[in-house]
C-alpha beads as a LAMMPS data file, in Angstrom:
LAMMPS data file: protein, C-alpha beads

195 atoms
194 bonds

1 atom types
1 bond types

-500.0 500.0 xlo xhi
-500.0 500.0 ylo yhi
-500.0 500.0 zlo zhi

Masses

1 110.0

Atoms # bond

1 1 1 -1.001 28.059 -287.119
2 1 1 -2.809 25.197 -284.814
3 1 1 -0.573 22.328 -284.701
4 1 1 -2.820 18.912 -284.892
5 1 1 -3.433 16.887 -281.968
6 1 1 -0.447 14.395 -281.550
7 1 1 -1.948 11.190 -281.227
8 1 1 -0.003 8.154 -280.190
9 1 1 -1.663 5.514 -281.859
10 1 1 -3.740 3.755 -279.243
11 1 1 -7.203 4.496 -280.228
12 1 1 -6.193 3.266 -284.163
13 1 1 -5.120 -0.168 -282.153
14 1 1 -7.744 0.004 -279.898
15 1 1 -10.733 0.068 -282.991
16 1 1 -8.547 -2.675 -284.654
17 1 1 -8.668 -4.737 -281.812
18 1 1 -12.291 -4.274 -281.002
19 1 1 -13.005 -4.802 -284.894
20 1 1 -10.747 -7.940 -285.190
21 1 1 -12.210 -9.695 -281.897
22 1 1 -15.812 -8.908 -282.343
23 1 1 -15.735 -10.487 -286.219
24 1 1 -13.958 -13.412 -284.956
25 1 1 -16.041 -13.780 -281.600
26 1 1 -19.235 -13.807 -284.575
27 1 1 -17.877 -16.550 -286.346
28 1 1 -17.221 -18.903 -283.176
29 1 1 -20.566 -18.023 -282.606
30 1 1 -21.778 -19.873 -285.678
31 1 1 -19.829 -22.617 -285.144
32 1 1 -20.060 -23.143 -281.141
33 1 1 -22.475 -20.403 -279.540
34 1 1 -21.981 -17.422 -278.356
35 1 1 -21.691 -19.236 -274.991
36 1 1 -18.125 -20.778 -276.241
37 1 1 -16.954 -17.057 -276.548
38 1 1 -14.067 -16.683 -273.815
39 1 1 -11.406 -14.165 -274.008
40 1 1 -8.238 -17.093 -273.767
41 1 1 -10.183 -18.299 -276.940
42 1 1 -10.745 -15.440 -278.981
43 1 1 -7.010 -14.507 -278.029
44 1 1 -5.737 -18.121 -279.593
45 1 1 -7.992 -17.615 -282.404
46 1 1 -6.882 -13.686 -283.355
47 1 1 -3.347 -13.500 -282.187
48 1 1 -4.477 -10.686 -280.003
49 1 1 -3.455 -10.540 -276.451
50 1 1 -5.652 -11.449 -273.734
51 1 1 -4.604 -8.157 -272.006
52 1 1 -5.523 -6.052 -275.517
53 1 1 -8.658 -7.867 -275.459
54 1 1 -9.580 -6.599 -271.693
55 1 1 -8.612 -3.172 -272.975
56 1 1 -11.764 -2.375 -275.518
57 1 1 -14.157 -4.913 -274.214
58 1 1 -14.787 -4.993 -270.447
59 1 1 -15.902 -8.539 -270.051
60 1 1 -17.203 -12.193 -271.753
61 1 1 -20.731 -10.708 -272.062
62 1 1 -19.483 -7.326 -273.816
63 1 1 -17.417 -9.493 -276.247
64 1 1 -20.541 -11.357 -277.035
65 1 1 -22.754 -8.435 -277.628
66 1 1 -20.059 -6.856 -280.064
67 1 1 -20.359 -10.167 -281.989
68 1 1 -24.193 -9.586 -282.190
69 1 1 -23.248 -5.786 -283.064
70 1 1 -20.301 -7.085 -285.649
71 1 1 -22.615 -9.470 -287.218
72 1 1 -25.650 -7.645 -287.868
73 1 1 -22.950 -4.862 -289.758
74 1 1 -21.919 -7.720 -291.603
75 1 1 -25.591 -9.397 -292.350
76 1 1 -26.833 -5.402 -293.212
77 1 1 -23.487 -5.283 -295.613
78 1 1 -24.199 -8.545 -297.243
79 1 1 -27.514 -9.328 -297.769
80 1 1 -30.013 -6.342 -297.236
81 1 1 -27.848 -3.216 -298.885
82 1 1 -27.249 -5.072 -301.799
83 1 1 -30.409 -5.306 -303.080
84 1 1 -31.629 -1.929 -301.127
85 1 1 -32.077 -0.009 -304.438
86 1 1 -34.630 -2.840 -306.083
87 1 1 -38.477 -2.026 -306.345
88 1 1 -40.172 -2.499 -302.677
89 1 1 -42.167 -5.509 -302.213
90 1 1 -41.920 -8.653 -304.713
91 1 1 -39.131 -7.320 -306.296
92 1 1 -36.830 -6.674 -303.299
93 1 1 -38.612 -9.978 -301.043
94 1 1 -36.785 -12.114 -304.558
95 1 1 -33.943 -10.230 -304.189
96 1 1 -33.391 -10.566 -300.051
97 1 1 -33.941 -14.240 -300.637
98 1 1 -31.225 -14.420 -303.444
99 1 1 -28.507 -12.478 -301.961
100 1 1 -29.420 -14.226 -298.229
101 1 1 -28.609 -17.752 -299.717
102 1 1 -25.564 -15.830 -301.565
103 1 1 -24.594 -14.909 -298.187
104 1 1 -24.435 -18.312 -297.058
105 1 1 -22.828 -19.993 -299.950
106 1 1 -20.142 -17.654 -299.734
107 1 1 -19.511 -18.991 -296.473
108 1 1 -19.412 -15.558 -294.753
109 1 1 -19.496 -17.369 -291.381
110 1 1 -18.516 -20.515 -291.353
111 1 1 -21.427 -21.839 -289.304
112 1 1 -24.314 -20.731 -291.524
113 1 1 -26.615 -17.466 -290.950
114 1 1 -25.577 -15.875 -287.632
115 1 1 -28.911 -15.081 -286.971
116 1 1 -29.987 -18.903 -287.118
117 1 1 -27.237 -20.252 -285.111
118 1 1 -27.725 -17.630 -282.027
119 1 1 -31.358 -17.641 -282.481
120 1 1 -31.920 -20.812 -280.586
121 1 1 -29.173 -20.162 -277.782
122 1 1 -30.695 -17.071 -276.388
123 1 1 -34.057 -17.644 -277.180
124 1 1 -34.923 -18.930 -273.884
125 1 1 -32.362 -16.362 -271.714
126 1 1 -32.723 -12.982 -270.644
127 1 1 -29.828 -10.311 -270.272
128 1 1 -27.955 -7.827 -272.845
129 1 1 -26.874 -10.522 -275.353
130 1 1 -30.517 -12.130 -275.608
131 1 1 -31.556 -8.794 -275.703
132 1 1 -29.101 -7.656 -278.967
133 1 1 -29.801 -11.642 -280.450
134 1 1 -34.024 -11.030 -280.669
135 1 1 -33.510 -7.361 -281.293
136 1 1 -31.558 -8.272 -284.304
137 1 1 -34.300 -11.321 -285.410
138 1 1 -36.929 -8.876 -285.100
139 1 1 -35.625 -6.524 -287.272
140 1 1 -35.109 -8.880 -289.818
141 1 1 -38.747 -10.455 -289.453
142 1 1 -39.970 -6.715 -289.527
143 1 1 -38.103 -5.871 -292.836
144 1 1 -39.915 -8.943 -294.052
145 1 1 -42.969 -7.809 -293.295
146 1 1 -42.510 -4.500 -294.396
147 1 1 -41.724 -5.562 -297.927
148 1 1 -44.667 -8.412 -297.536
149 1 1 -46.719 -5.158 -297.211
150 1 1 -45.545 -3.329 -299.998
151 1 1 -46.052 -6.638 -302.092
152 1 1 -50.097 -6.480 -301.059
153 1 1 -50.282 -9.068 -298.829
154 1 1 -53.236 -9.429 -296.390
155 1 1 -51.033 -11.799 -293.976
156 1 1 -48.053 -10.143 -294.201
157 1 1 -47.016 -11.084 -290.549
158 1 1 -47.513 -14.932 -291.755
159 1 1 -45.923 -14.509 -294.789
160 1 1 -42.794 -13.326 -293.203
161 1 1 -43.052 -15.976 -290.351
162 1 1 -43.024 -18.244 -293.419
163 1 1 -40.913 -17.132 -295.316
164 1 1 -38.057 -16.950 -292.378
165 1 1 -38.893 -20.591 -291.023
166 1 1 -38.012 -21.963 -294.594
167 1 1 -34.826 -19.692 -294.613
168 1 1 -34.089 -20.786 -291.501
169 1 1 -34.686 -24.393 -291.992
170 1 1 -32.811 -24.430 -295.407
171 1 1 -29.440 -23.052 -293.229
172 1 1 -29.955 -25.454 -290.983
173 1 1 -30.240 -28.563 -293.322
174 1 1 -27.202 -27.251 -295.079
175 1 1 -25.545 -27.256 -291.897
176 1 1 -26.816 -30.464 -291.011
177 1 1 -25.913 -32.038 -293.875
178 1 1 -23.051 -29.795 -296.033
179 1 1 -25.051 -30.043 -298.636
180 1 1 -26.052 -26.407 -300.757
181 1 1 -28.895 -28.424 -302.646
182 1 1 -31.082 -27.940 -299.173
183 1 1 -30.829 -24.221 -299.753
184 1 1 -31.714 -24.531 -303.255
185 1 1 -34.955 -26.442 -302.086
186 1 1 -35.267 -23.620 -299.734
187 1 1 -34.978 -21.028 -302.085
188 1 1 -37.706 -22.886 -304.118
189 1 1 -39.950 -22.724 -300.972
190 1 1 -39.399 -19.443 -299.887
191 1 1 -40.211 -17.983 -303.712
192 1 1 -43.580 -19.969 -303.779
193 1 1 -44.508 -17.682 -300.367
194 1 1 -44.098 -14.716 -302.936
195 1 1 -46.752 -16.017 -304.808

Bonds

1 1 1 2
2 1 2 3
3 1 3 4
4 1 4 5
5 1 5 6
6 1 6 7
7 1 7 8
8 1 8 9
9 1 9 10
10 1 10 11
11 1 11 12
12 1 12 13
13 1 13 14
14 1 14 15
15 1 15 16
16 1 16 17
17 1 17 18
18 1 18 19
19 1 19 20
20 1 20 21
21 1 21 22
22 1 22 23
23 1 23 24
24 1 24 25
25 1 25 26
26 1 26 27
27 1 27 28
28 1 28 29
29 1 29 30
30 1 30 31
31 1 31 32
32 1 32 33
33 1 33 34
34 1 34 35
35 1 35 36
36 1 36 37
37 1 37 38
38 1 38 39
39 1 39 40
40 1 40 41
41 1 41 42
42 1 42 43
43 1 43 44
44 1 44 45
45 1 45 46
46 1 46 47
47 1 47 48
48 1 48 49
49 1 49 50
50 1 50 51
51 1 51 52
52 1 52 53
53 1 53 54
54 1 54 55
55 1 55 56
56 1 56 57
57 1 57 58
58 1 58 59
59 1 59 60
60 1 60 61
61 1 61 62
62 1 62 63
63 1 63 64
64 1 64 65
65 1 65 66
66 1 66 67
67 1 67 68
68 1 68 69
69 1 69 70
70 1 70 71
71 1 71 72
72 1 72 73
73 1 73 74
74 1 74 75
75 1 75 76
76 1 76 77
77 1 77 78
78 1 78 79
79 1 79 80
80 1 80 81
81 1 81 82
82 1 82 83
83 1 83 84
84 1 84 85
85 1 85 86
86 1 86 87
87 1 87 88
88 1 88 89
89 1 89 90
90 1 90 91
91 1 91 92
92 1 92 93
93 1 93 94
94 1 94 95
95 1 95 96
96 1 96 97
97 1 97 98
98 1 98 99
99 1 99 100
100 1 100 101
101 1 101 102
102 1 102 103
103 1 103 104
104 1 104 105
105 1 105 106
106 1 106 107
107 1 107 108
108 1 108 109
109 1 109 110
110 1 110 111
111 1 111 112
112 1 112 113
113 1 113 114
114 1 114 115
115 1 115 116
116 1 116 117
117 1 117 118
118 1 118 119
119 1 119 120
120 1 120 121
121 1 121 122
122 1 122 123
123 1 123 124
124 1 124 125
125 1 125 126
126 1 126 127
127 1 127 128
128 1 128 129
129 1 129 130
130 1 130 131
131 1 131 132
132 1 132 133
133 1 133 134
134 1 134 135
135 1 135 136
136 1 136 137
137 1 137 138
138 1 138 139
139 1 139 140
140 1 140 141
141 1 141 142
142 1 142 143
143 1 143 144
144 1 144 145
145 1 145 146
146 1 146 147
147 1 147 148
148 1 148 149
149 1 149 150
150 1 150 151
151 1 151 152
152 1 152 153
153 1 153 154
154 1 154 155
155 1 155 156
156 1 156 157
157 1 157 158
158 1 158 159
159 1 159 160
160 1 160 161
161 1 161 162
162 1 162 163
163 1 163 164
164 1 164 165
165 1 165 166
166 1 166 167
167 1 167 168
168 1 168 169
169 1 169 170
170 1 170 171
171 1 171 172
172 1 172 173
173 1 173 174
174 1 174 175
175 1 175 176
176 1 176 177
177 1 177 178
178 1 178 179
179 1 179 180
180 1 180 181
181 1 181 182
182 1 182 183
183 1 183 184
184 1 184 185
185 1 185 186
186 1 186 187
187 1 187 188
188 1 188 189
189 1 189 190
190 1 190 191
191 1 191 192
192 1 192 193
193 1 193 194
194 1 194 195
């Protein structure tokens, strides 16, 4: 008989770690930038030692990609599987919109869409955290678009532009003024796109 590998426990503490900073790290991000990110703070703000910290991510700018990485899980989890199994096109575009504003009424992060908030901060910078930030708007903008597609449309590019610049501007009111009545205008907005 082949005894099992004895294990000692680090790599279990080491994915808990990694898991606990980079969902925290994503939610300072919605609230200060991804540029307020620092390991002292995200060690105040977990409980987790600086020293842990420096174990599973390397750096500031590795931290910050992981909260790209941890947040796109979470926006995937939250808004887009969901409603994965509706009809493609119209059906699924009314569904996306639904369970995005669900997503931000439930206050997943507590600075709004992720996406939104990081969108601005990197759009202008170059590097492996811009890179992961657009990466992750464009594949949102193409899933859009695909489903614009489906639906018939013969602008489907400007459709989803649309249809993401009222999203957008709906979390931002919100923000703005903490007030869920600017996504339900929003919401109204985006469904007239649909046609």
């Amino acid at each position: 008989m082949i005894a099992a590998p004895h294990t000692d426990g680090r790599r279990a503490r080491g994915d808990a770690t990694r898991r606990t900073a980079a969902r925290k790290a994503a939610e300072i991000a919605t609230t200060h930038g991804l540029d307020a990110i620092t390991v002292g703070a995200l060690a105040s703000a977990t409980g987790l030692s600086k020293s842990g910290i420096l174990t599973v991510f390397p750096n500031r700018e590795a931290i910050q990609v992981a909260a790209v990485a941890e947040a796109r899980r979470i926006y995937r989890e939250t808004v887009i599987a969901p409603v994965w199994d509706r009809e493609p096109g119209t059906p699924r575009l009314r569904a996306l919109i639904d369970s995005w504003m669900a997503y931000l009424k439930a206050g997943v992060f507590p600075g709004g869409c992720f996406v939104s908030a990081t969108s601005v901060e990197y759009g202008h910078r170059e590097g492996p955290v811009a890179d992961a930030v657009r990466k992750l708007k464009r594949e949102w903008l193409h899933l859009l678009e695909t489903e614009f597609t489906a639906a018939g449309s013969t602008a489907p590019a400007a459709d989803a532009f649309q249809l993401d610049a009222l999203l957008t501007a709906g979390n931002v009111r919100r923000e703005l003024f903490s007030d869920d009545t600017e996504l339900d205008t929003a919401r109204e907005l985006a469904l007239k796109v649909l046609g």
